[in-house]
C-alpha atoms as one frame of an Amber mdcrd trajectory, in Angstrom:
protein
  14.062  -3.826  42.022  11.530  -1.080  41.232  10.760   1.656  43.300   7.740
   1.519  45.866   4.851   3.343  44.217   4.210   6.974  46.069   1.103   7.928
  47.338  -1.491   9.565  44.434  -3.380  12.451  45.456  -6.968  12.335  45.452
  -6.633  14.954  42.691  -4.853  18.145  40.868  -6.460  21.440  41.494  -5.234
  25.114  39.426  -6.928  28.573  38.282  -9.200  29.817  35.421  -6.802  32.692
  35.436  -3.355  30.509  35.200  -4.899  28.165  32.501  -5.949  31.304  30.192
  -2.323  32.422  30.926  -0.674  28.861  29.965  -3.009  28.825  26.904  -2.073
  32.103  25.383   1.738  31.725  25.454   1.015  28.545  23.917  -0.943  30.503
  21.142   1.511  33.252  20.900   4.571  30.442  20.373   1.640  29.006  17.683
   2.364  32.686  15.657   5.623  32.347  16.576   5.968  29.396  14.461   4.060
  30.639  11.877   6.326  33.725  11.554   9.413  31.991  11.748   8.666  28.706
   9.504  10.999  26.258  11.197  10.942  22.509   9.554  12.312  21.140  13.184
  11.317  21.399  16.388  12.856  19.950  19.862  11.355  18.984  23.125  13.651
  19.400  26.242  12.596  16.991  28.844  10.720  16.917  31.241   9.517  20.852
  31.557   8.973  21.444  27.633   6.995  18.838  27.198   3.360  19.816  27.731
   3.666  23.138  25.841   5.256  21.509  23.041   2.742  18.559  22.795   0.229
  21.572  22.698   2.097  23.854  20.459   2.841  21.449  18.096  -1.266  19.715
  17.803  -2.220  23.265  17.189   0.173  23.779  14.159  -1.253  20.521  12.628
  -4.778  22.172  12.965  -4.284  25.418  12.104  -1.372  25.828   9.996  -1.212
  22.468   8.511   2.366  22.229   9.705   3.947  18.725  11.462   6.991  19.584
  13.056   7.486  16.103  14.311   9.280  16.546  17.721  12.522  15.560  18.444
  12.676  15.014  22.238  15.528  15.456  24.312  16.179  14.837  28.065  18.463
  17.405  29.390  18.111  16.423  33.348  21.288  16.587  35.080  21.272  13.274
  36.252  22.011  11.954  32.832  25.948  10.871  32.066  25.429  10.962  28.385
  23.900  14.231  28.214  26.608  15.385  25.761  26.572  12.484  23.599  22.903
  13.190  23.101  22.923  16.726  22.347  26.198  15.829  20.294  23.575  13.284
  18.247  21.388  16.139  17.971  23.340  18.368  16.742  24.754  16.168  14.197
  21.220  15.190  12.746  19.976  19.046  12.488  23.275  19.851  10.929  23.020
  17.527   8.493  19.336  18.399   7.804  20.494  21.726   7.433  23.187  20.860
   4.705  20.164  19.350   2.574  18.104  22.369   2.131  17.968  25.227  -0.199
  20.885  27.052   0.388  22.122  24.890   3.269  20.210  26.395   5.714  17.854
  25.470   8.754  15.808  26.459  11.496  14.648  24.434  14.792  12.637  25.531
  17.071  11.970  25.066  21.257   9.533  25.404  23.558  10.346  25.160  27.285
   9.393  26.214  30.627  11.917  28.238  32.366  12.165  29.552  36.411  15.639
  30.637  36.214  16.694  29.369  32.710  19.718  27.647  33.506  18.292  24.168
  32.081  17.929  25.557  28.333  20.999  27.918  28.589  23.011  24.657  29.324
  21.548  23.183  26.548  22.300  25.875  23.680  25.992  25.988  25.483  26.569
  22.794  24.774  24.450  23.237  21.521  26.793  25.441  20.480  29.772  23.673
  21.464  28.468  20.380  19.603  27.487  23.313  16.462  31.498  23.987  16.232
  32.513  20.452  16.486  30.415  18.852  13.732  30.680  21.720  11.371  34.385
  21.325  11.192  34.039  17.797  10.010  35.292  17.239   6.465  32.251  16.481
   4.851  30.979  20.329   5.604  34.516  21.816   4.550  32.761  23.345   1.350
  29.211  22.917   2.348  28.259  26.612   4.266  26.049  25.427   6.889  23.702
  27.892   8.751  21.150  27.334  11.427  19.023  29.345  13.040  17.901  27.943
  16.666  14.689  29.769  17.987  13.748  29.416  21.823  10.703  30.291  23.217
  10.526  30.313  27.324   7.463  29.981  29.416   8.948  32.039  32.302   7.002
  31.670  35.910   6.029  34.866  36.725   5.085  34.235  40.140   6.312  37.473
  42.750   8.027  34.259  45.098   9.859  33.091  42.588  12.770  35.791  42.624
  12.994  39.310  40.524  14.670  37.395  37.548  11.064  36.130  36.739   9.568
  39.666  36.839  11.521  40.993  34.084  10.458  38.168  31.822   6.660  39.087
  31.669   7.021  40.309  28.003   7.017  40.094  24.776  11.476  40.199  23.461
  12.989  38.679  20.536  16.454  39.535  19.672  19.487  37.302  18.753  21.402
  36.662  21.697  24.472  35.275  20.092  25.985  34.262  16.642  28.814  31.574
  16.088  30.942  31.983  13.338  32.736  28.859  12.581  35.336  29.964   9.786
  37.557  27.385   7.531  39.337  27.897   4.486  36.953  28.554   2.022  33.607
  28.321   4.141  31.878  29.997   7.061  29.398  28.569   8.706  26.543  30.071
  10.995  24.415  29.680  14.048  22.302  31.925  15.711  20.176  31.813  18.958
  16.482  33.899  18.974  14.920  34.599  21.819  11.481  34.612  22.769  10.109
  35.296  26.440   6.271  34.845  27.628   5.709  35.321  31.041   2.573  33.096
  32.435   0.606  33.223  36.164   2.018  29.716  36.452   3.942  27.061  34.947
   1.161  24.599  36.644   2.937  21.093  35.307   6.524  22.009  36.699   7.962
  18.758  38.584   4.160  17.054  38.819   4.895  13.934  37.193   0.660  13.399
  36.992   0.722  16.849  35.344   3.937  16.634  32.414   2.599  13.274  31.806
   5.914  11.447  31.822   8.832  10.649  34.233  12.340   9.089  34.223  11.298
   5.844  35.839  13.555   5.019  39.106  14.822   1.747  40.738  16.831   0.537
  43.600  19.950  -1.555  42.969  22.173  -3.412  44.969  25.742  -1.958  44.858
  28.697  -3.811  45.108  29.216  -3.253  49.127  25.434  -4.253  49.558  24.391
  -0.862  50.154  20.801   0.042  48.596  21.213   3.137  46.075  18.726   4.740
  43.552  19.098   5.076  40.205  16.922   7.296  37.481  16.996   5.408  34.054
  17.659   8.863  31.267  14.607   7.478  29.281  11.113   8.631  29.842   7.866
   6.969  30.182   4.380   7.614  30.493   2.773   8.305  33.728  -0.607   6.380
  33.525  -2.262   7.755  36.876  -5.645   8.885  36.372  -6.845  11.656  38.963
 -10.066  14.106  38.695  -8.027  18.238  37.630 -10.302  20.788  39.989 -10.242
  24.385  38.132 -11.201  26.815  40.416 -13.333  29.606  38.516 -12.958  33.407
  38.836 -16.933  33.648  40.040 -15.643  31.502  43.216 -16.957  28.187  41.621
 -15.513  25.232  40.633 -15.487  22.777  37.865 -14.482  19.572  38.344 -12.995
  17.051  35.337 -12.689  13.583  35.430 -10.385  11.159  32.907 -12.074   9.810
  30.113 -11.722   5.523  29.941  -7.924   4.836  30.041  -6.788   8.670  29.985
  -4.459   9.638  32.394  -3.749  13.001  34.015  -1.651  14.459  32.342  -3.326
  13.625  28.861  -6.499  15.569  30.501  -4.630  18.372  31.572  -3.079  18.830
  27.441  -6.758  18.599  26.414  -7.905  21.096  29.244  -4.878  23.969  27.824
  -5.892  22.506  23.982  -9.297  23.141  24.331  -8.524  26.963  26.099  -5.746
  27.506  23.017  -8.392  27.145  20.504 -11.191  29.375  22.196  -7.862  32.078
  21.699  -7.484  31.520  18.395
């Protein structure tokens, strides 16, 4: 039984001022990439996926670079959430192990309030990192991987002093894992990068991120009525006008182009900005 649809607003509205925010972390992560030449890049779910999208058309265009996306849904909800960062971790790993000198670098983009979503993620990361590393086909293969994170960080004042402290510009390692056998030791190493924006605009707007873990009601057993998320993603094909209010007190209104939805107009609307910055 699918869920009753929710009301759609008329339309989304946001600022000039957090657009040109949103757009130059996204062209900041752009020279990230370039500096740190990573051959794979992953998209947490739902919050990392605009930037990403965004990040990763801009790489095609300016450095001639297709990172291909690997996404990944890391909602709570989800029961298998371990089995699919263990599945992850097992394909990078093994990408890894095929490259000059066995080693590899992935790279994220995500959205971050608090950061407890992607520090969950390289926990179990790293957990999932020690497991498959100890496998016997890696017992004389030296596997190193270096795992680069990049965090949009709200920098809103009403969003708690842990934001405020995340305005700039950091990279440092935050951790190494040594994984020692025998003969071999294998490496993995987190990098940090933090860029603090006006306003993370998409977070939890389902019109906005342009996808959404669809969500049913089924009968349970006693004949009770429960909901139920399904951990797979799909597109959200609502098409509403985006109002940007302008910094001279005007405002510009933008309406979807023939079948594009909201969420595809907002990634052009932060595209378009990027490439003014570039």
């Amino acid at each position: 039984m699918e869920r009753c649809k929710e009301s759609i607003p008329e339309g989304m509205t946001m600022s000039e001022e957090d657009i040109h925010s949103y757009s130059s972390a996204c062209v900041k992560s752009l020279f990230v990439i370039d500096k740190e030449q990573p051959e794979s890049m992953v998209c947490l779910l739902r919050g990392g996926y605009p930037p990403t999208v965004v990040v990763d058309t801009l790489a095609r265009e300016f450095l001639d670079v297709d990172l291909n996306p690997m996404l990944i849904p890391t909602s709570d909800f989800l029961k298998n959430k371990h089995q699919l960062v263990r599945v992850l971790t097992d394909q990078l790993v093994r990408k890894a192990s095929c490259n000059d000198h066995n080693r590899g670098r992935v790279i994220t983009i995500d959205t971050a309030i608090t950061g407890s979503s992607s520090r969950q993620f390289l926990r179990e990361f790293n957990d999932g990192f020690e497991t498959v590393v100890r496998r016997n086909e890696y017992s004389e293969i030296p596997v190193s991987l270096d795992y680069v994170l990049i965090r949009f960080w709200d920098k809103r004042p009403d969003r708690g002093s842990k934001t405020k402290i995340k305005s700039d510009v950091k990279t440092r390692y935050d951790s190494i894992t040594d994984v020692s056998g025998e003969e071999v030791r294998h490496r993995l190493r987190f990098k940090n990068y933090n860029f603090g924006v006006r306003s993370l605009i998409s977070e939890d707007n389902p019109l906005l991120l342009g996808i959404d873990y669809p969500y049913t009601f089924e009968k349970g057993e006693n004949g009770g009525i429960h909901g139920q998320k399904s951990e797979y993603t799909q597109q959200v094909e609502v098409s509403v006008p985006i109002t940007v209010s302008r910094n001279d007190g005007t405002n510009n209104v933008y309406q979807p182009k023939l079948n594009q939805s909201t969420g595809d107009l907002f990634l052009e609307l932060i595209l378009d900005d990027s490439r003014e910055l570039i």
